[in-house]
C-alpha positions in Angstrom: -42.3 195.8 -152.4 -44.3 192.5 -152.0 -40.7 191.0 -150.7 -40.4 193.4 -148.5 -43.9 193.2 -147.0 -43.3 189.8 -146.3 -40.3 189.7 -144.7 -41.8 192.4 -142.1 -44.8 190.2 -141.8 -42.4 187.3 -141.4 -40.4 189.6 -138.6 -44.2 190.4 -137.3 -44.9 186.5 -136.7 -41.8 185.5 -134.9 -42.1 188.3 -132.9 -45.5 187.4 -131.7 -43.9 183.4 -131.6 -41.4 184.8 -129.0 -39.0 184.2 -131.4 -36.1 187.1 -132.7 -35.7 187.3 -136.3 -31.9 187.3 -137.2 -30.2 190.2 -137.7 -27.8 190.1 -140.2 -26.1 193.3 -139.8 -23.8 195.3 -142.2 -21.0 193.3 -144.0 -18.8 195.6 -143.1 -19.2 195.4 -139.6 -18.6 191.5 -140.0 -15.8 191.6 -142.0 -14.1 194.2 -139.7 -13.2 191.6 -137.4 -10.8 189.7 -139.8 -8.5 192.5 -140.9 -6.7 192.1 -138.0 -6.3 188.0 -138.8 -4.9 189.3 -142.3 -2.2 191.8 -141.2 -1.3 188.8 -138.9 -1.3 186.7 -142.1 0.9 189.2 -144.2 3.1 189.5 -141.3 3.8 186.1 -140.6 4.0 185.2 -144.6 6.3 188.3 -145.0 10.0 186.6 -144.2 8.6 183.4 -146.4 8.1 185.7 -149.1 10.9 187.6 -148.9 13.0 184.0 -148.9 11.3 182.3 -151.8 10.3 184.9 -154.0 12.5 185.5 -157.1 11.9 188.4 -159.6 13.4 189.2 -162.6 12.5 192.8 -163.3 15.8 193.9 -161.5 14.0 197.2 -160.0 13.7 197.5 -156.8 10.9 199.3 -156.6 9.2 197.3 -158.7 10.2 194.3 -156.8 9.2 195.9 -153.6 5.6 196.9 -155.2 5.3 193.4 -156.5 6.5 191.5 -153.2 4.1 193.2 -151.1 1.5 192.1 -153.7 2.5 188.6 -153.6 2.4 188.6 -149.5 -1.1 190.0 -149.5 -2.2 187.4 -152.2 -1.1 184.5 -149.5 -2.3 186.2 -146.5 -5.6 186.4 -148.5 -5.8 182.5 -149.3 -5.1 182.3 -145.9 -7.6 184.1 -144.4 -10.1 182.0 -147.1 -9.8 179.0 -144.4 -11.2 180.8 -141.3 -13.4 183.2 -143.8 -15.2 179.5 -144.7 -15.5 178.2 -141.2 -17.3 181.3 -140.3 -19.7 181.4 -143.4 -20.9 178.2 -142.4 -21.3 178.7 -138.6 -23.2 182.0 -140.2 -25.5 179.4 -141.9 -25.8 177.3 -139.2 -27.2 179.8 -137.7 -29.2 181.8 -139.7 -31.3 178.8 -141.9 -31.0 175.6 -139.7 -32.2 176.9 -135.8 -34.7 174.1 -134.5 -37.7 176.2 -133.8 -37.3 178.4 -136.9 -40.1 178.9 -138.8 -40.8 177.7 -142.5 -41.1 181.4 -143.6 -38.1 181.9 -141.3 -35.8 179.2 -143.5 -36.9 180.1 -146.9 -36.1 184.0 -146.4 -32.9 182.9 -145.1 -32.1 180.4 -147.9 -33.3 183.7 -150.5 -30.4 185.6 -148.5 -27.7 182.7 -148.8 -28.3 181.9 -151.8 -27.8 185.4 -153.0 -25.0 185.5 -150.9 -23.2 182.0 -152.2 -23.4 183.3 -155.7 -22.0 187.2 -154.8 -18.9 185.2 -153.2 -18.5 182.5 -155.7 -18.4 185.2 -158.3 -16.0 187.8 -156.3 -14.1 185.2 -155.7 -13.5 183.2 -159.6 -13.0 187.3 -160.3 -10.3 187.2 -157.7 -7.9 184.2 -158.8 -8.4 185.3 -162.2 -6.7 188.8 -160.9 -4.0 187.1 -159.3 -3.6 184.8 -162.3 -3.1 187.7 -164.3 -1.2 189.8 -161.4 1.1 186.1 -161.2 1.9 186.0 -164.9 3.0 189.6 -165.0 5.1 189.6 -162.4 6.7 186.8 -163.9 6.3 185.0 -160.7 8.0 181.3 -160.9 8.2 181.9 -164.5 10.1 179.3 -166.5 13.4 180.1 -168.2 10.7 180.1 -171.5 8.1 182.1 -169.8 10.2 184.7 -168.7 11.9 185.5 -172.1 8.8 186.0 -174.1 7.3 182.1 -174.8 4.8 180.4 -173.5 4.8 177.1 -171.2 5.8 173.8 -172.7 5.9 170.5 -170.8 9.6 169.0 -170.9 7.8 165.7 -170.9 7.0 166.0 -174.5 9.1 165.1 -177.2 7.4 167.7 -179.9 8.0 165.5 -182.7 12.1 165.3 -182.4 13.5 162.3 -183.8 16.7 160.6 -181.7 18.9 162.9 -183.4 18.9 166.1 -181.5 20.1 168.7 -184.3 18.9 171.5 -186.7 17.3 170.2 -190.0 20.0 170.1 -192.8 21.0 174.0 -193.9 18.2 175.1 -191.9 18.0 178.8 -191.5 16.7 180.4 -188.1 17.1 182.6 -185.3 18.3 183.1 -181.4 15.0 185.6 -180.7 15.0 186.5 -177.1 14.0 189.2 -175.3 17.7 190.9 -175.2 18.9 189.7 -178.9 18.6 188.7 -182.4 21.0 186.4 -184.1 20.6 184.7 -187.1 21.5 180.8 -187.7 22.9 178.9 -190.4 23.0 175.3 -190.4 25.5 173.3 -192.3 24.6 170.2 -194.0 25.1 167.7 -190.2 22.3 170.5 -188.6 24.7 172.1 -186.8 25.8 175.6 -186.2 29.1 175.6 -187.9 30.5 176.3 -191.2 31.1 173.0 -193.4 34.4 171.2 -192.9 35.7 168.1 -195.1 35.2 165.0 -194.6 39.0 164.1 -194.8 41.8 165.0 -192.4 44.5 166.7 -193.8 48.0 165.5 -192.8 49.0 166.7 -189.3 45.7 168.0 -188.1 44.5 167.8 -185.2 40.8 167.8 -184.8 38.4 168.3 -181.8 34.5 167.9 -181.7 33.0 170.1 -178.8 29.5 168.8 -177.8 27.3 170.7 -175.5 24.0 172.6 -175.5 23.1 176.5 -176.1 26.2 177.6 -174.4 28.2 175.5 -176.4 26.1 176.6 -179.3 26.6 180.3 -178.4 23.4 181.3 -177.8 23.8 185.3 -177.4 26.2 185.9 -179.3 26.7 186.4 -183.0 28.5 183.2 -185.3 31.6 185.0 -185.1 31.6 185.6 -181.6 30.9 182.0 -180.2 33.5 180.8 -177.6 34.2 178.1 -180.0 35.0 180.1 -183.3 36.5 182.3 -180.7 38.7 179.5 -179.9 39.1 178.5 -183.6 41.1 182.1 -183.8 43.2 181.7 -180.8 44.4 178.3 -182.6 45.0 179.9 -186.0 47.1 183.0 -184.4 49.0 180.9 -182.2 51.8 179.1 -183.8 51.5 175.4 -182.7 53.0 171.8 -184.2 50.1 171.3 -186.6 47.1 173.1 -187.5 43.9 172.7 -185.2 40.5 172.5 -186.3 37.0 173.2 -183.9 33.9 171.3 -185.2 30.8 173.0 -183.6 28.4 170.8 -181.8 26.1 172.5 -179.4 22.4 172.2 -179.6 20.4 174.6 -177.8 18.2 172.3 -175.6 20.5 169.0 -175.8 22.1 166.9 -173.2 24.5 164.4 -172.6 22.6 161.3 -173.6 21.8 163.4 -177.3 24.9 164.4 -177.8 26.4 160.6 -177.6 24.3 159.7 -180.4 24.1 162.7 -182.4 28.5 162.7 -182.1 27.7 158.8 -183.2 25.7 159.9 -186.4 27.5 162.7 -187.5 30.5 163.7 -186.4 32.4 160.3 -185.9 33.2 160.4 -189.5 35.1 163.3 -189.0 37.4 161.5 -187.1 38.2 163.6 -184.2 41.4 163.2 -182.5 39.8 164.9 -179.2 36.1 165.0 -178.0 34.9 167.6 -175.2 31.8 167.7 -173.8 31.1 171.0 -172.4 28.0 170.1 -169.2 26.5 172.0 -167.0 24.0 172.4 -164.4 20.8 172.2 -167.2 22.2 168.9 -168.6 21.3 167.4 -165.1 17.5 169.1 -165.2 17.2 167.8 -168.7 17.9 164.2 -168.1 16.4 163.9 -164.9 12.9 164.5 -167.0 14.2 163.3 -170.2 15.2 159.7 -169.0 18.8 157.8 -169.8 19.4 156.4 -173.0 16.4 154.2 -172.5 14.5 157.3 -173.8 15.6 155.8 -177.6 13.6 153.0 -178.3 14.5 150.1 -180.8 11.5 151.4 -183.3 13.7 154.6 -184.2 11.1 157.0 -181.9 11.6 158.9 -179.1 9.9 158.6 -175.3 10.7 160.7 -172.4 9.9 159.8 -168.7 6.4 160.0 -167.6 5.0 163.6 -166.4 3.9 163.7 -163.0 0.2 163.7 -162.5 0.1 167.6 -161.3 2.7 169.1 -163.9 -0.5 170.2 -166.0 -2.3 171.8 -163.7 1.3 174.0 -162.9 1.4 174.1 -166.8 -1.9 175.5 -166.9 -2.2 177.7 -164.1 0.5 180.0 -162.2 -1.8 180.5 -159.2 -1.3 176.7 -158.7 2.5 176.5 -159.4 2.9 178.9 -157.1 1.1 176.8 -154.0 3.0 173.7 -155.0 6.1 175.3 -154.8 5.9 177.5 -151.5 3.8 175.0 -150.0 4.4 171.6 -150.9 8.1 172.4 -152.5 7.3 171.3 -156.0 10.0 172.5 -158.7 8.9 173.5 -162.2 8.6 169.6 -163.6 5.8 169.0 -161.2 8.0 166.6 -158.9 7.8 166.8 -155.1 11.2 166.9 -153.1 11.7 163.0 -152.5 10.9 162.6 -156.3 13.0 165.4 -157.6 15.9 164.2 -155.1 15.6 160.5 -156.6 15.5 161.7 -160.2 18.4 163.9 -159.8 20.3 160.9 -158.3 20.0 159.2 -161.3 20.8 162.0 -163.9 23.8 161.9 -161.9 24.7 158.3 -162.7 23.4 159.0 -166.1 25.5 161.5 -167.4 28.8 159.8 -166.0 27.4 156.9 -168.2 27.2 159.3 -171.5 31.2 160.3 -170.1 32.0 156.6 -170.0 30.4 155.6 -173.5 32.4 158.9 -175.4 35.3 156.6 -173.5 34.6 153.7 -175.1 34.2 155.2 -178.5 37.5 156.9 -178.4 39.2 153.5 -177.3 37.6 151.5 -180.3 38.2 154.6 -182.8 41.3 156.1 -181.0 40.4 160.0 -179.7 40.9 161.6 -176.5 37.8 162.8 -174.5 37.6 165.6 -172.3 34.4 166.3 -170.0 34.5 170.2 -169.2 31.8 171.2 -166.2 30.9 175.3 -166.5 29.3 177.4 -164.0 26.1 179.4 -164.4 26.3 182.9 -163.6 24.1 182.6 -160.2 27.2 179.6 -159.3 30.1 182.2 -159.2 30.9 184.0 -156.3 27.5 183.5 -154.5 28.9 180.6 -152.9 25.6 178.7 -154.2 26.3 176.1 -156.2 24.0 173.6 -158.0 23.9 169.5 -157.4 27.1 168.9 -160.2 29.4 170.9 -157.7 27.8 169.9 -154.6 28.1 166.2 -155.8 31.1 166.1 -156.8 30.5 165.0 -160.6 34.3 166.1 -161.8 36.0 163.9 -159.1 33.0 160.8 -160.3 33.9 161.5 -164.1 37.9 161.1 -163.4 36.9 157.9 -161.1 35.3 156.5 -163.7 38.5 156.6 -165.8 37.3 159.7 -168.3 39.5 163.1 -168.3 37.4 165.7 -166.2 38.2 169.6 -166.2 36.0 172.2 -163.7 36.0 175.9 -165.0 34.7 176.9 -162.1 38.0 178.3 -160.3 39.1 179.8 -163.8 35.5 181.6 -164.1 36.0 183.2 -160.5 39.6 184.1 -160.8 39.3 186.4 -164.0 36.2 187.8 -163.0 35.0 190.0 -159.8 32.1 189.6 -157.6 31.5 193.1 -159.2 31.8 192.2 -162.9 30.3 189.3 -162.8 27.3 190.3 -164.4 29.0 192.5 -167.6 29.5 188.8 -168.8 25.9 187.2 -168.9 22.9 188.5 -170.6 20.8 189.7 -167.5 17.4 187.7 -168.5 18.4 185.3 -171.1 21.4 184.2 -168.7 23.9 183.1 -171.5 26.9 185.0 -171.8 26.9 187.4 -174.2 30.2 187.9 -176.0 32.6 189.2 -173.6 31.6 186.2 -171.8 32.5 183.8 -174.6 35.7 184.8 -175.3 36.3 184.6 -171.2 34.8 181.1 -172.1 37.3 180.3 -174.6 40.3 180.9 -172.8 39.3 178.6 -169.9 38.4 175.9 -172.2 41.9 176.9 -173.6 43.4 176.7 -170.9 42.0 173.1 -170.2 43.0 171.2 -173.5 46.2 171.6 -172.0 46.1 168.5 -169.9 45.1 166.2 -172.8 47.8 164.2 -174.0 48.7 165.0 -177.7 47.0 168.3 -178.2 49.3 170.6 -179.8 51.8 172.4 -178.2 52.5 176.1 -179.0 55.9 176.8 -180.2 
């Protein structure tokens, strides 16, 4: 009551000063003005969305509920600019006029600062809503993110040592989203059964290095395109007996798989090496580093994060300005750096080709370098920087045996079917897609010189 029987006396004063008191008005009355500026905002954001939103919830009207969402989200950060621009001129006009009174200013600092703290809390309650609306939408989600974990940097090492392998008969499991499979590891780490140390007479061994595909992550042991390979070997009738030795780590690359095949698999004394690549292998190393990464100590140091890959770590709302905005990718790197960095993976991983090259010259194998597609790489005619550069065609120049599964992958399968061979979320193939998978590799030992012949 005293508040208010001051303000009218204030109104009374500058009345009889000549002066009008400043009428505020309703707030909704001035915020009326600016819903046209955000259905201009949604519209003009709409074909942006449309083109750089990705969801993974594979219903459309789920998708449709949650693109809209997302558009009004940026036409409301960009209605914050001129929304700012006019609180101030609102100020401006309201506390600092040059023949308002003291009375005048301190009523109208009482209403500002009232109305600073309403918008400062409305609007931390807002970004935490989109936050939340952002993380359950699975909006730029990582591959981990989106199947059920949680965000970890790829710049850390977490405490892995520079062999890139399973602990020694460890026991533990593929638990995604989509599956459960149990793993065993033999006594080198790797998922495999245990094979002897010495070669019997005549046969022909082959070491395939790789990552999770090569592993067989979605599938159970049995079903892995390489003990799915192991079978086609022991039912076909060749000159010799054949033996697979398992060598893909979930999360490898090319510059861990030289060393680990240095460590514990050259004393197997392989008469053929493959390393199975793919489109990851390049991601990997690119944030990874080369073989610099192992240092003489015996520890392990990846490249350097970029300065703003916490913030996208710790907040989605800020990944997802980086990367519509700005153009970040997921590491935190802008276009020029992510550009320069994939360069060099390039170079990098021909370099792992070339040293499995020197190694089989000094202990007499064959190598093999086998390039696979990723399901979003066959018969969308989008194809990731190891296609689009060329790596196959580098890999043979460099004098190492190159083999691209690509045209195998889109013959035997349909623009239709494409999908009844990947796990929809996880994006592995499940088994159907691994035994596709072993008949292209198949199909590829076929140039090496020496490998078995079937009778």
């Amino acid at each position: 009551m005293i508040s208010r029987m001051s303000d009218s006396r204030d109104d009374a004063q500058s009345e009889k000063a000549g002066t009008p008191a400043p009428q505020l008005g309703s707030v909704s009355s001035r915020l009326l003005p600016l819903v046209p500026w955000f259905v201009a905002f949604s519209l003009v954001n709409l074909p942006f969305v449309l083109a750089r939103t990705r969801f993974s919830t594979g219903t459309p009207l789920i998708e449709l509920t949650q693109g809209l969402t997302y558009n009004f989200i940026w036409a409301g950060l960009n209605l914050s600019v001129p929304l700012v621009f006019w609180a101030i001129r609102r100020f401006q006009a309201e506390l600092l006029p040059a023949d308002a009174t003291p009375q005048q200013r301190r009523r109208a600092r009482r209403r500002w600062t009232l109305r600073l703290i309403a918008l400062t809390l409305s609007s931390l309650c807002a970004l935490v809503v989109i936050e939340i609306f952002l993380r359950v939408s699975m909006t730029h989600a990582t591959w981990l993110e989106a199947n059920g974990g949680s965000y970890v940097s790829p710049y850390e090492t977490g405490g892995r040592t520079q062999i890139f392998a399973l602990g020694p008969n460890q026991v533990t499991q593929f638990h995604m989203a989509e599956f459960t499979y149990e793993i065993k590891a033999n006594r080198e780490g790797l998922w495999d059964i245990e094979h002897p140390l010495e070669k019997p007479p005549g046969e022909y061994r082959i070491a395939f290095l790789g990552d999770s595909f090569t592993m067989g992550q979605g599938a159970p042991f049995e079903q892995t395109w390489v003990q799915q390979l192991q079978r086609s070997f022991d039912k076909s009738p060749r000159k010799g007996p054949v033996r697979a030795l398992a060598a893909g780590i979930f999360g490898s690359d090319p510059v861990f798989q030289v060393r680990l095949f240095e460590e514990r698999l050259l004393k197997y004394a392989p008469d053929l090496v493959v390393q199975v690549v793919n489109g990851s292998d390049l991601k990997d190393i690119s944030v990874r580093g080369g073989f610099e990464r192992f240092r003489p100590d015996g520890t392990l140091k990846y490249s350097d994060a970029p300065r703003v890959e916490w913030v996208m770590g710790k907040s989605r709302l800020a990944r997802m300005i980086l990367m519509d905005v700005w153009g970040y990718d997921h590491f935190g790197r802008n276009p020029e750096e992510r550009a320069a960095r994939t360069a060099t993976a390039l170079d990098v991983m021909v370099e792992a080709a070339k040293r499995l090259k020197g190694l089989g010259e000094k202990h007499g194998f064959e190598v093999l370098v086998v390039l696979h597609p990723f399901r979003n790489e066959i018969h969308t005619g989008i194809k990731g920087p190891l296609f689009e550069e060329g790596f196959v065609e580098r890999v043979r120049t460099a004098g190492v045996r190159a083999h691209n599964l690509l045209p195998f992958m889109e013959r035997e399968m349909t623009e239709a079917n494409v999908a009844d061979y990947f796990w929809p979320k996880d994006g592995h193939c499940n088994p159907a897609g691994y035994r596709l998978f072993a008949r292209g590799v198949e199909e590829a030992l076929q140039e090496v010189p020496g490998f078995p012949p079937k009778e």
